[in-house]
Backbone atoms as SQL, in Angstrom:
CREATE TABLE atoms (id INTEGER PRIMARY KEY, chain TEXT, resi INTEGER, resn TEXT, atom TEXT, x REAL, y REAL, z REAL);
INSERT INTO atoms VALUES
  (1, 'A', 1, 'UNK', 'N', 14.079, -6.724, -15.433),
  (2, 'A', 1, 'UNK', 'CA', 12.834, -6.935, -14.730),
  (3, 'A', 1, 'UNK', 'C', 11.784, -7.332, -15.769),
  (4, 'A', 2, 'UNK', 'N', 10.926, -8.571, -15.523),
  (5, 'A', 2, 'UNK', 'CA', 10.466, -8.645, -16.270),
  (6, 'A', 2, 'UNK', 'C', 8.783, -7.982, -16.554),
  (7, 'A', 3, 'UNK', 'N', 8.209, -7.774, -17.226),
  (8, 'A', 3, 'UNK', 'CA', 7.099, -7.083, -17.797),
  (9, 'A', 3, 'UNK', 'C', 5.788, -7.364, -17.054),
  (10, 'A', 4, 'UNK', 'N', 5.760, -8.815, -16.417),
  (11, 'A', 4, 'UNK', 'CA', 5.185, -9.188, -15.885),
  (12, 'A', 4, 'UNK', 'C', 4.897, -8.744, -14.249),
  (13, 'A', 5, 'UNK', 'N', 6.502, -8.331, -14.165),
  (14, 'A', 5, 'UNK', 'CA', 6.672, -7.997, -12.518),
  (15, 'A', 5, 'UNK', 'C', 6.449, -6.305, -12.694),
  (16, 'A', 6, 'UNK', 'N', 7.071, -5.464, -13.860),
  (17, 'A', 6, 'UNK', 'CA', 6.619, -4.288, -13.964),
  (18, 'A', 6, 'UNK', 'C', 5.119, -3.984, -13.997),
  (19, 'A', 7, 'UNK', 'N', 4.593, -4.883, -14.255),
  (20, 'A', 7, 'UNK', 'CA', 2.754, -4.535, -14.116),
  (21, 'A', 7, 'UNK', 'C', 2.328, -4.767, -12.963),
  (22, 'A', 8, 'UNK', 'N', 2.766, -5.747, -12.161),
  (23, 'A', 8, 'UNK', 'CA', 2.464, -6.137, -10.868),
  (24, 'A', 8, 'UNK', 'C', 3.111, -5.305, -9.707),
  (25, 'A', 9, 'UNK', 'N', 4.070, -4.895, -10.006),
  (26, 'A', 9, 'UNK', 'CA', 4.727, -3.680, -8.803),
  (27, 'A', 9, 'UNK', 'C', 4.159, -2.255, -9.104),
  (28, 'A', 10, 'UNK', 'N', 3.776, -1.652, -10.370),
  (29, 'A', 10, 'UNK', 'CA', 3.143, -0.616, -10.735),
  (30, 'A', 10, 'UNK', 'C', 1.558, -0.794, -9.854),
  (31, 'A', 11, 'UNK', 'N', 0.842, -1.893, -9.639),
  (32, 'A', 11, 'UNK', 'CA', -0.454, -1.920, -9.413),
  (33, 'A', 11, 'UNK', 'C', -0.326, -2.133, -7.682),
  (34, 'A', 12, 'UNK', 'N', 1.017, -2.733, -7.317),
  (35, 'A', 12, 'UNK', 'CA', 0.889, -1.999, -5.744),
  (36, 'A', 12, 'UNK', 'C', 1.090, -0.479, -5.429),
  (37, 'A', 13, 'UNK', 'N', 2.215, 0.183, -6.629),
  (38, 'A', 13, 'UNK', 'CA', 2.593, 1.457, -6.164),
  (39, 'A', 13, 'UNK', 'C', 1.108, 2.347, -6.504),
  (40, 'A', 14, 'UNK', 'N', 0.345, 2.066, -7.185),
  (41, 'A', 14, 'UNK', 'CA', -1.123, 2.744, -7.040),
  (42, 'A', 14, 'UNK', 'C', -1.937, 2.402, -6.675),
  (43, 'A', 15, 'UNK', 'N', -2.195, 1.064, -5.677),
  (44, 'A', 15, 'UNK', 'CA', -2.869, 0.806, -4.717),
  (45, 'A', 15, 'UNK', 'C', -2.715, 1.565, -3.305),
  (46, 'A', 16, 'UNK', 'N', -0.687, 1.747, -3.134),
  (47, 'A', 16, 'UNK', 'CA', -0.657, 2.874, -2.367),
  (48, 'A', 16, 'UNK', 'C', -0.723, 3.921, -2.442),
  (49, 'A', 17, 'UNK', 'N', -1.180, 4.399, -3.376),
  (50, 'A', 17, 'UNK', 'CA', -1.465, 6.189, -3.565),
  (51, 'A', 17, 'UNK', 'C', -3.111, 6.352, -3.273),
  (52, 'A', 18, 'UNK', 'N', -3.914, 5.320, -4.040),
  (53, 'A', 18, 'UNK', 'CA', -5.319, 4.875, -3.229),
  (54, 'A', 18, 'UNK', 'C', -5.208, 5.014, -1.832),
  (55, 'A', 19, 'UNK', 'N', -4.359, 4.201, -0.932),
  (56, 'A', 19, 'UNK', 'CA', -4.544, 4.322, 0.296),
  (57, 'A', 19, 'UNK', 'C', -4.300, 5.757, 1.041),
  (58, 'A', 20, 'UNK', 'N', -3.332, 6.576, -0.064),
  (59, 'A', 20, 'UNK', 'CA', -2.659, 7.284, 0.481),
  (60, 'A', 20, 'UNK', 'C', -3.752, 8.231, 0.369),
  (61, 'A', 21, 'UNK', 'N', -4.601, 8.336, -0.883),
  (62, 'A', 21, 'UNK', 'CA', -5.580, 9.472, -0.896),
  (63, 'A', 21, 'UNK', 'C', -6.512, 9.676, 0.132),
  (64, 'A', 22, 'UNK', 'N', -7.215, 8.189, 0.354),
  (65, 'A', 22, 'UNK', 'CA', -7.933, 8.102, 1.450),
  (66, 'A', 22, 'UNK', 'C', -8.216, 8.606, 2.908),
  (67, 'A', 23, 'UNK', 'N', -6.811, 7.997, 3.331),
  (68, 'A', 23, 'UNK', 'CA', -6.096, 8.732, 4.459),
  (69, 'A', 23, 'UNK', 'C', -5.891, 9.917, 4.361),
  (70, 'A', 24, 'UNK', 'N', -5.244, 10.845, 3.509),
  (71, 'A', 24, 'UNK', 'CA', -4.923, 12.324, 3.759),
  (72, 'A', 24, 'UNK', 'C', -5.843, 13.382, 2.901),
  (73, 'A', 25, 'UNK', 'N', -6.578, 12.722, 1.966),
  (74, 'A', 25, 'UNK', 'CA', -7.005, 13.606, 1.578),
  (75, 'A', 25, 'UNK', 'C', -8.479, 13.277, 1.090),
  (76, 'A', 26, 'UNK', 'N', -9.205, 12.154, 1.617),
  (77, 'A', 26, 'UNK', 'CA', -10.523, 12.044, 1.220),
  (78, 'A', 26, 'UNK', 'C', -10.755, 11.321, 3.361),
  (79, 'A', 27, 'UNK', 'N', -10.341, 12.063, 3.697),
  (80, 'A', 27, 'UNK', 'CA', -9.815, 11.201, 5.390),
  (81, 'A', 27, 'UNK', 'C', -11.687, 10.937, 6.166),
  (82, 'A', 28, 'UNK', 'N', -12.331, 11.805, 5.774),
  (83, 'A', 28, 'UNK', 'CA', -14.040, 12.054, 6.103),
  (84, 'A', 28, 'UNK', 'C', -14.902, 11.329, 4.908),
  (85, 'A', 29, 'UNK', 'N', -14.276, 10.796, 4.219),
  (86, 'A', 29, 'UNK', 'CA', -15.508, 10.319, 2.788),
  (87, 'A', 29, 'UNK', 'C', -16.043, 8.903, 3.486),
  (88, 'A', 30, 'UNK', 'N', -16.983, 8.899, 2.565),
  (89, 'A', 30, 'UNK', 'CA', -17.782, 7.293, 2.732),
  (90, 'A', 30, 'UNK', 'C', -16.812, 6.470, 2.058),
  (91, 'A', 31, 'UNK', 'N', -16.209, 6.302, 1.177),
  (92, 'A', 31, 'UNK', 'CA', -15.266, 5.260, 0.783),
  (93, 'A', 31, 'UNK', 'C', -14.378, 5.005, 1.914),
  (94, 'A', 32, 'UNK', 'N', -13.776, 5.879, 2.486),
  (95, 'A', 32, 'UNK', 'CA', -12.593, 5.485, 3.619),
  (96, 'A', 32, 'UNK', 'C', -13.590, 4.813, 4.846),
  (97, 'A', 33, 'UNK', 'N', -14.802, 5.454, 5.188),
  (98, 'A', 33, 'UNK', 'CA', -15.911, 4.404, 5.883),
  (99, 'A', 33, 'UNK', 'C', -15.414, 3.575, 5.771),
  (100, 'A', 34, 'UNK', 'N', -16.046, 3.148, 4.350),
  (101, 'A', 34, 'UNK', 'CA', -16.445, 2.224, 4.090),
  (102, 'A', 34, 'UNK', 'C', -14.666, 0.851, 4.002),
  (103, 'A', 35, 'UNK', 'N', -13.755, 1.635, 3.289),
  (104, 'A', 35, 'UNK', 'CA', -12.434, 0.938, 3.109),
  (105, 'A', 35, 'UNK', 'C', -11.843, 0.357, 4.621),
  (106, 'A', 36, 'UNK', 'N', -11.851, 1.648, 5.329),
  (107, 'A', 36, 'UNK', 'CA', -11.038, 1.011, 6.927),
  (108, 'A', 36, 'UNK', 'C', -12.541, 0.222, 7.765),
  (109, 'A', 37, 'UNK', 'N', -13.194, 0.433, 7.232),
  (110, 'A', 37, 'UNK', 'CA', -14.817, -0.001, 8.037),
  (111, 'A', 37, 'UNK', 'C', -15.124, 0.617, 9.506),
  (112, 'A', 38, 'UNK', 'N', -14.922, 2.352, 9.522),
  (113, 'A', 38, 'UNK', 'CA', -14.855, 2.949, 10.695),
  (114, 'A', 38, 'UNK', 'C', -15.844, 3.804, 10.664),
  (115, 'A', 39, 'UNK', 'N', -16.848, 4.255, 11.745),
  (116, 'A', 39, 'UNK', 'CA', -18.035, 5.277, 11.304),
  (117, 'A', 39, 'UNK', 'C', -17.166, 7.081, 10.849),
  (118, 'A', 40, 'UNK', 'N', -18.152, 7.549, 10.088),
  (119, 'A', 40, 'UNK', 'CA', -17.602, 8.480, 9.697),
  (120, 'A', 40, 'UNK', 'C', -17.008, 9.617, 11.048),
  (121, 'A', 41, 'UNK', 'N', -18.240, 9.400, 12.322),
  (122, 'A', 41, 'UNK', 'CA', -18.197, 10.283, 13.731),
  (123, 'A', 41, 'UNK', 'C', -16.548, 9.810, 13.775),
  (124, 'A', 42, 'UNK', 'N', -16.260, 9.153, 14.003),
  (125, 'A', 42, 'UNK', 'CA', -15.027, 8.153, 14.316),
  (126, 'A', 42, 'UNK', 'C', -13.276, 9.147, 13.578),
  (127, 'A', 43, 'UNK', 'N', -13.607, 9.272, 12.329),
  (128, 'A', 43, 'UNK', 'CA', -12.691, 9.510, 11.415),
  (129, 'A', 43, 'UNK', 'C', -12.812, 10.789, 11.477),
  (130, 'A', 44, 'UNK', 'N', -14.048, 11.782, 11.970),
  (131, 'A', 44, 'UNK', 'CA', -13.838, 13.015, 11.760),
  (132, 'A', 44, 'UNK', 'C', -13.178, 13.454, 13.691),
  (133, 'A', 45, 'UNK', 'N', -12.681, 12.629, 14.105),
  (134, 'A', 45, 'UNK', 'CA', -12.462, 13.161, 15.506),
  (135, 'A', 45, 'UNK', 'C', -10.713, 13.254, 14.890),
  (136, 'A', 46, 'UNK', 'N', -10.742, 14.942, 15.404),
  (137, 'A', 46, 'UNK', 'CA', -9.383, 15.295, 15.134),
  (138, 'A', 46, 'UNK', 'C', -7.747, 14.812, 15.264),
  (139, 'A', 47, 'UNK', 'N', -7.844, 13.566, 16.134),
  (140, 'A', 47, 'UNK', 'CA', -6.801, 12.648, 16.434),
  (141, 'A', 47, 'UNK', 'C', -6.527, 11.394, 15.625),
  (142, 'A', 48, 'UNK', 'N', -7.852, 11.162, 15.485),
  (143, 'A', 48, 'UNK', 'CA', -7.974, 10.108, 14.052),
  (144, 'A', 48, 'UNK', 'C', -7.506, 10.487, 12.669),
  (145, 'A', 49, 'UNK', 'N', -8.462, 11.704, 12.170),
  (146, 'A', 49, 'UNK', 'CA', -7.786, 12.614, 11.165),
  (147, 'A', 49, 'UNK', 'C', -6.307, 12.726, 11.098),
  (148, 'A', 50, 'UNK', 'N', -5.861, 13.028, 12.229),
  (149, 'A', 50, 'UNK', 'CA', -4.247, 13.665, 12.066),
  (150, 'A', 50, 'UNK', 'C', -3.362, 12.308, 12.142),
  (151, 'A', 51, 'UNK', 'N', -3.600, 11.073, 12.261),
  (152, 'A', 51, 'UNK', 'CA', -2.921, 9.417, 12.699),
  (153, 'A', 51, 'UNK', 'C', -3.379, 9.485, 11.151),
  (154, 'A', 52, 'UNK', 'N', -4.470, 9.223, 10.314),
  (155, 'A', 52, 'UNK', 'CA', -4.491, 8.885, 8.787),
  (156, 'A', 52, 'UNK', 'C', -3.737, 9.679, 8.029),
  (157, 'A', 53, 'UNK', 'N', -3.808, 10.914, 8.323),
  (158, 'A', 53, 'UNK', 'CA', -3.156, 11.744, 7.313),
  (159, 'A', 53, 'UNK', 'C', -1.777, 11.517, 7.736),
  (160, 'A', 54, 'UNK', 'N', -1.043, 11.160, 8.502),
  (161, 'A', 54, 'UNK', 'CA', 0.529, 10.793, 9.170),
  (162, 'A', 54, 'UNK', 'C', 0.624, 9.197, 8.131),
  (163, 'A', 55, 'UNK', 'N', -0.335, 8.325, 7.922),
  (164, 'A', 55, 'UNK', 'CA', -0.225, 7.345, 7.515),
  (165, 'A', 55, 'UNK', 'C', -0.237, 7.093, 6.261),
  (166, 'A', 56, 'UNK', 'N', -1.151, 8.118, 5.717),
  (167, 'A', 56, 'UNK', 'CA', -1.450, 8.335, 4.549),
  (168, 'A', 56, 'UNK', 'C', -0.022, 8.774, 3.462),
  (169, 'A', 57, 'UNK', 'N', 0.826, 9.639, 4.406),
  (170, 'A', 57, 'UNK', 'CA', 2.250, 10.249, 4.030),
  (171, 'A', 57, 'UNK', 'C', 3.364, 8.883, 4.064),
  (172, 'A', 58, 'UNK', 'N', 3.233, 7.914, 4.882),
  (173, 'A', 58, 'UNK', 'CA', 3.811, 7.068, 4.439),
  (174, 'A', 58, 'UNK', 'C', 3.775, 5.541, 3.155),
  (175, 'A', 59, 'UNK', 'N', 2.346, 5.654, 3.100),
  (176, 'A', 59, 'UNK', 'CA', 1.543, 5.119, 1.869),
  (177, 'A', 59, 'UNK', 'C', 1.938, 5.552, 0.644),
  (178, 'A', 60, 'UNK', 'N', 2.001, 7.390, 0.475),
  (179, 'A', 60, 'UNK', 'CA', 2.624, 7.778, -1.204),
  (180, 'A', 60, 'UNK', 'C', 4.159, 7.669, -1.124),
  (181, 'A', 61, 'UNK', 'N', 4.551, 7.213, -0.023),
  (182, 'A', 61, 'UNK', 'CA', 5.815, 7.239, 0.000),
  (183, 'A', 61, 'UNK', 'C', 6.243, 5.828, -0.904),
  (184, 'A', 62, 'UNK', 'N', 5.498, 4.957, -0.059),
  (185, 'A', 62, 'UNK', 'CA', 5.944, 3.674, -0.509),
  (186, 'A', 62, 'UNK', 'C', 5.758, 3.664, -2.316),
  (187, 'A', 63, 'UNK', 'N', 4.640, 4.315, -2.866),
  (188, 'A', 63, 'UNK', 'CA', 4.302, 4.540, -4.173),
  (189, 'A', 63, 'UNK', 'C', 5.473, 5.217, -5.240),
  (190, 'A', 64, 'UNK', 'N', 5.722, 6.455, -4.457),
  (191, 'A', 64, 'UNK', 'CA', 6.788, 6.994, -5.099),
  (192, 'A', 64, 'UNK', 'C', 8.234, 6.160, -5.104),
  (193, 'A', 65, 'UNK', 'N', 8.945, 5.589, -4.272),
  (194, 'A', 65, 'UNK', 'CA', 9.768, 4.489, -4.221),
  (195, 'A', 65, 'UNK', 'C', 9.428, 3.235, -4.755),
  (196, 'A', 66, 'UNK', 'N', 8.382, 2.683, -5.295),
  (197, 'A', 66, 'UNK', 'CA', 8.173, 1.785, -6.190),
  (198, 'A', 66, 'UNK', 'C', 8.285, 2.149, -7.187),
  (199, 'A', 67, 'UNK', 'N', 8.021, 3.421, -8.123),
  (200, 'A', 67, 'UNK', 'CA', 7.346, 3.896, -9.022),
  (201, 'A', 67, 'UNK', 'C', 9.415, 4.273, -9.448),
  (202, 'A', 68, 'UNK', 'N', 10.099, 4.938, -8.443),
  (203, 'A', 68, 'UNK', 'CA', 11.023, 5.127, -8.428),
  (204, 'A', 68, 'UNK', 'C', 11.998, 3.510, -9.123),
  (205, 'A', 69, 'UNK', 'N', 12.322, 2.869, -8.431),
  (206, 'A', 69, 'UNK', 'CA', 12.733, 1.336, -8.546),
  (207, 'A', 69, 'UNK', 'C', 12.338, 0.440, -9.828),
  (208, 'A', 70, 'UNK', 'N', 11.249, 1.293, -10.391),
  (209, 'A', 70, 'UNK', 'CA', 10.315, 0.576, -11.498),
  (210, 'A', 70, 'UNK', 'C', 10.872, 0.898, -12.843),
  (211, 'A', 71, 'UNK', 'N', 10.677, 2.522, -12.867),
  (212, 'A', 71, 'UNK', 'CA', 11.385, 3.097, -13.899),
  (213, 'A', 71, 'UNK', 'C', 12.299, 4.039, -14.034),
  (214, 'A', 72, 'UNK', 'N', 12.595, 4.464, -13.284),
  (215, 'A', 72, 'UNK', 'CA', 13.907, 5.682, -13.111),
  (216, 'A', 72, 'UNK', 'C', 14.994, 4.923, -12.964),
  (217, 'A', 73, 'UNK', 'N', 15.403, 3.869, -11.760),
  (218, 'A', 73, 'UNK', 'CA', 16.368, 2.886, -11.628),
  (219, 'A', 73, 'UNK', 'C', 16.109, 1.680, -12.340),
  (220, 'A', 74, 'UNK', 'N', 15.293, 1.454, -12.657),
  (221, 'A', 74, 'UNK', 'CA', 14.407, -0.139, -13.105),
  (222, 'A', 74, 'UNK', 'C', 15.735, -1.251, -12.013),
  (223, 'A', 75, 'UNK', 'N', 15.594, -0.712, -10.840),
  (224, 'A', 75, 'UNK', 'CA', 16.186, -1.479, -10.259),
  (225, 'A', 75, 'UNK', 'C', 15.388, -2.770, -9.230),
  (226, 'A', 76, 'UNK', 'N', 15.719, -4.047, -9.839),
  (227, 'A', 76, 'UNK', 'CA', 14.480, -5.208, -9.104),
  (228, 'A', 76, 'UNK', 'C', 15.117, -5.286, -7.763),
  (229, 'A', 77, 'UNK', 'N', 16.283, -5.145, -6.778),
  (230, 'A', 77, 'UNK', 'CA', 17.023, -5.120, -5.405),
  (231, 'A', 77, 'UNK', 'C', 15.725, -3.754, -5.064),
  (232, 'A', 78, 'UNK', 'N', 15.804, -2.955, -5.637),
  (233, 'A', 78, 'UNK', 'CA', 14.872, -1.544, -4.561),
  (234, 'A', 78, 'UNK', 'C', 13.019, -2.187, -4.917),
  (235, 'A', 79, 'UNK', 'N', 12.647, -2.738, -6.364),
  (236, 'A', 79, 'UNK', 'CA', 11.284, -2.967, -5.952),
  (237, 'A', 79, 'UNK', 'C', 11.051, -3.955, -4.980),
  (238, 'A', 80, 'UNK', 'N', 12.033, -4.869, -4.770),
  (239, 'A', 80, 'UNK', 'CA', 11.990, -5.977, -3.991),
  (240, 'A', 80, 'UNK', 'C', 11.971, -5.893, -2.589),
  (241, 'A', 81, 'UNK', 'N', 12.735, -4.960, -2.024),
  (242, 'A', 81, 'UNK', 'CA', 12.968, -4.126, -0.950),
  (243, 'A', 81, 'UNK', 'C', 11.717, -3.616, -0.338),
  (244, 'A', 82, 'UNK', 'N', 11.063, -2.624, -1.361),
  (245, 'A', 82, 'UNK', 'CA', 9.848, -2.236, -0.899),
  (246, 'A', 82, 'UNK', 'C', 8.450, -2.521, -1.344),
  (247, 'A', 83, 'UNK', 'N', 8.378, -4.051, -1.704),
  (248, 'A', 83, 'UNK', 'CA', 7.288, -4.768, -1.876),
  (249, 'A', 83, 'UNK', 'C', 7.478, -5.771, -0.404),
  (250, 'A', 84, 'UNK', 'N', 8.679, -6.248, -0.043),
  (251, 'A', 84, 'UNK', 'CA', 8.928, -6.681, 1.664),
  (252, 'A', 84, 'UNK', 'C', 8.096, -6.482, 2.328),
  (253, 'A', 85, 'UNK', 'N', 8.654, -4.861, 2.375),
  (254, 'A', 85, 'UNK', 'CA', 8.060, -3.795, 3.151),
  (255, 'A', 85, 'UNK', 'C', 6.692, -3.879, 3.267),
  (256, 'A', 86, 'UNK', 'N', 6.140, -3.609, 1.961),
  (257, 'A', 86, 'UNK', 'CA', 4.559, -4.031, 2.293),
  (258, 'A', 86, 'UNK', 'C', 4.055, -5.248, 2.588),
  (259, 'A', 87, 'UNK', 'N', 4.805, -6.012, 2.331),
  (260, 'A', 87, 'UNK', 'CA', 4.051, -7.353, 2.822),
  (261, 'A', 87, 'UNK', 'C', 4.253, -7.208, 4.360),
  (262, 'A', 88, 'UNK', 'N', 5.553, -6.619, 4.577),
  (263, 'A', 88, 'UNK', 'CA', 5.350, -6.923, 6.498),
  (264, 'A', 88, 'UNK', 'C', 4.591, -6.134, 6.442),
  (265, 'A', 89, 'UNK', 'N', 4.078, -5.121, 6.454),
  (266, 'A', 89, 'UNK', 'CA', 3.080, -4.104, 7.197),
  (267, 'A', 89, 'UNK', 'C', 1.766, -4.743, 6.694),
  (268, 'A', 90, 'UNK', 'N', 1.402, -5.357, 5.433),
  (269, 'A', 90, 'UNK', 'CA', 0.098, -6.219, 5.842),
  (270, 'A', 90, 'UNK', 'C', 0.498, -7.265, 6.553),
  (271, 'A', 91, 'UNK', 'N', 1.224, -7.871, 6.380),
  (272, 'A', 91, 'UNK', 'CA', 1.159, -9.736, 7.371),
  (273, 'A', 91, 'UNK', 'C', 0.611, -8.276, 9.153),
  (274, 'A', 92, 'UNK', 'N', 1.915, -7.505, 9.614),
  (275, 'A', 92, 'UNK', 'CA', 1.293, -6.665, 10.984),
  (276, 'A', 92, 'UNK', 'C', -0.037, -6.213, 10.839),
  (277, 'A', 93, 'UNK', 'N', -0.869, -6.144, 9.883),
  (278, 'A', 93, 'UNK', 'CA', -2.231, -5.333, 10.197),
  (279, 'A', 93, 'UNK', 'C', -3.151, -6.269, 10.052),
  (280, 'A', 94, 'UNK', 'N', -2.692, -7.475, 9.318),
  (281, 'A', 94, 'UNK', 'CA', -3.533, -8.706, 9.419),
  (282, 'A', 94, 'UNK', 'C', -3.702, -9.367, 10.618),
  (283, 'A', 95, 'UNK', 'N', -2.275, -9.513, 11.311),
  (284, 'A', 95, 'UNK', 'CA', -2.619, -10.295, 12.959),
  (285, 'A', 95, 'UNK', 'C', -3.192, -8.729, 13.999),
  (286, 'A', 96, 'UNK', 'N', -3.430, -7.174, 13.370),
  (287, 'A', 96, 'UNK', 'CA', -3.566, -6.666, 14.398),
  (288, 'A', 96, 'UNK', 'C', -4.684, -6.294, 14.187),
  (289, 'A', 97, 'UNK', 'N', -5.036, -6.063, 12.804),
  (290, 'A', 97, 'UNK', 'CA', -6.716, -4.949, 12.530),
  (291, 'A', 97, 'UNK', 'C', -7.353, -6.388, 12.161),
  (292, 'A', 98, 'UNK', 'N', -7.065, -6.635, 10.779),
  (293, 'A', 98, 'UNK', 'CA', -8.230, -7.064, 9.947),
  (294, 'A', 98, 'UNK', 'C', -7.425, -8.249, 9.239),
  (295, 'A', 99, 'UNK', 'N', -7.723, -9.448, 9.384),
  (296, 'A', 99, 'UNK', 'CA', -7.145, -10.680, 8.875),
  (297, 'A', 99, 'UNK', 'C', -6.955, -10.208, 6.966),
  (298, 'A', 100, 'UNK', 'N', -8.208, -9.643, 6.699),
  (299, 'A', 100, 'UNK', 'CA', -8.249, -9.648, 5.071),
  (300, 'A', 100, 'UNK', 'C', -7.493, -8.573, 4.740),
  (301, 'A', 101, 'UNK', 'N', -6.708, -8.280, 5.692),
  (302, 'A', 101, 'UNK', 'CA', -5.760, -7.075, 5.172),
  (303, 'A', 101, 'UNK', 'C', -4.366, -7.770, 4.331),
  (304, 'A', 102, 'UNK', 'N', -3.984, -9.268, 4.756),
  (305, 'A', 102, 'UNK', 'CA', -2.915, -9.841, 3.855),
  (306, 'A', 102, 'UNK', 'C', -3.581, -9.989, 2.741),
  (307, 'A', 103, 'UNK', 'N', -5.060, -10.358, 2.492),
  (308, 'A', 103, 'UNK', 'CA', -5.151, -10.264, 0.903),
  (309, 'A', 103, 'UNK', 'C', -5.429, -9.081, 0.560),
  (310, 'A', 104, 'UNK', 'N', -5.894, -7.757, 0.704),
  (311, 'A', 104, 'UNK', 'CA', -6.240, -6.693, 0.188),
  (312, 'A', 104, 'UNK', 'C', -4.968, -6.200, 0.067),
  (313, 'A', 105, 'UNK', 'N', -4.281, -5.933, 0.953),
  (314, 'A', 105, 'UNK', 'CA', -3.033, -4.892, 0.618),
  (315, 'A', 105, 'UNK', 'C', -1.769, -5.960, 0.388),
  (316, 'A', 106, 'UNK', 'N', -1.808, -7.051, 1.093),
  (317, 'A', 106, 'UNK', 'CA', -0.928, -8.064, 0.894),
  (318, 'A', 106, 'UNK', 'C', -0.411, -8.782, -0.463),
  (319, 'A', 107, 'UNK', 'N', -1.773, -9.021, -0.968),
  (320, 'A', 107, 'UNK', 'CA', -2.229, -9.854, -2.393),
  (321, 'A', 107, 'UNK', 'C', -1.501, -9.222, -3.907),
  (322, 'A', 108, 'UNK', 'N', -1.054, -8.380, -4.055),
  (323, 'A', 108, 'UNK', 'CA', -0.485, -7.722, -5.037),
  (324, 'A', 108, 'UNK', 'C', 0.894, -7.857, -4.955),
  (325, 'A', 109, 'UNK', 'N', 1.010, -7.347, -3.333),
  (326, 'A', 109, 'UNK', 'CA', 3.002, -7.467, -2.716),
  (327, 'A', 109, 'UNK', 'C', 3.392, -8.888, -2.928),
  (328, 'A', 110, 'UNK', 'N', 2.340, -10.001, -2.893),
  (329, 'A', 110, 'UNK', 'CA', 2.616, -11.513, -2.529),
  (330, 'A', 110, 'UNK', 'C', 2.793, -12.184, -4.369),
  (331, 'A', 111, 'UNK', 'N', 2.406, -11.449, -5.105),
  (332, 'A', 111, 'UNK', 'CA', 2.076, -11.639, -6.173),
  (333, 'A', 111, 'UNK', 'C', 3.230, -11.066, -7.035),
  (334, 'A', 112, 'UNK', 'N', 3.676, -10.102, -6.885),
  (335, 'A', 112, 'UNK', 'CA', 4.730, -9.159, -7.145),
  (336, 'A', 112, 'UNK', 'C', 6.232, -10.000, -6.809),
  (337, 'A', 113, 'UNK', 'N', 6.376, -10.240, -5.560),
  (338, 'A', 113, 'UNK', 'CA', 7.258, -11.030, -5.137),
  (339, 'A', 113, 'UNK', 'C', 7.401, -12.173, -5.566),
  (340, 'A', 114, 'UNK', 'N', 6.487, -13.098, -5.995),
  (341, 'A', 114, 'UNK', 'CA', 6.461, -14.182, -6.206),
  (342, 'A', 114, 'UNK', 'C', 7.040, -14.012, -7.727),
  (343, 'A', 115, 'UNK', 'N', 6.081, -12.979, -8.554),
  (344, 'A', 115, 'UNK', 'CA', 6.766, -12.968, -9.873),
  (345, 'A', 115, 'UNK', 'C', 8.544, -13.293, -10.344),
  (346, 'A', 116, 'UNK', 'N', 8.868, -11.902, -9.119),
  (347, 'A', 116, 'UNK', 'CA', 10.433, -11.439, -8.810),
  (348, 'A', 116, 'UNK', 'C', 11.442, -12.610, -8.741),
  (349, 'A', 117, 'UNK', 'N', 11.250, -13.391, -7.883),
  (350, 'A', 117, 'UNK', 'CA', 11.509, -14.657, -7.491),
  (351, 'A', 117, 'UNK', 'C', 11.371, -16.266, -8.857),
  (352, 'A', 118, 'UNK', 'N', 10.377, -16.209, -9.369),
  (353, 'A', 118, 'UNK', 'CA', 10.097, -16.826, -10.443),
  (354, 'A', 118, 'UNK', 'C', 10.374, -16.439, -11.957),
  (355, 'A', 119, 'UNK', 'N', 10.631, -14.944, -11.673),
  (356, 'A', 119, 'UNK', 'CA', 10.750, -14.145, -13.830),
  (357, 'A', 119, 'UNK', 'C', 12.255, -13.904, -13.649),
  (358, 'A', 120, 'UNK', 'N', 13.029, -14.268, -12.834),
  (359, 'A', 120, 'UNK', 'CA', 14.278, -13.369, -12.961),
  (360, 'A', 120, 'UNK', 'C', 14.736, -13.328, -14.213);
């Protein structure tokens, strides 16, 4: 794997631990406001809370399985696998929430992949 793609898959797997904090454990802050662009009344209603923090658990997931694939296996078949992964779930939140969600969460996975594909 090359060095190039190890920096670029490391900076999605802690983009998802960012997301992941947000969601489960900063789930009421002004940054997550401000990140999902939802009023704070909104995020503190107990059904909302409990859907981020459910989401949030699948976010460090994806982190720890990158982080996993990166350097424990340094296997490029598993980072590749779950950089996919994130790209489908932004390309889905781009046609469903927020178009700029393929470049915010997308833009790293698209970048990552592309490396993968180009450094073999």
């Amino acid at each position: 794997m090359s060095i190039i793609t190890t920096i670029l898959a490391t900076l999605v797997a802690l983009e998802h631990f960012y997301i992941f904090y947000l969601e489960s454990m900063a789930t009421q802050s002004d940054a997550t406001s401000r990140v999902f662009n939802m009023d704070k009344e909104e995020l503190a209603r107990p059904s909302v809370s409990s859907l981020f923090k459910n989401q949030g658990i699948y976010n460090a997931l994806l982190g720890v399985f990158l982080l996993y694939g990166i350097y424990f296996s340094q296997s490029l078949e598993i980072v590749t696998i779950f950089v996919l992964f994130v790209l489908g779930a932004a390309t889905y939140g781009s046609l469903t929430a927020d178009k700029k969600i393929i470049l915010k969460q997308g833009g790293p996975a698209i970048l990552t992949l592309l490396s993968v594909l180009l450094l073999k």
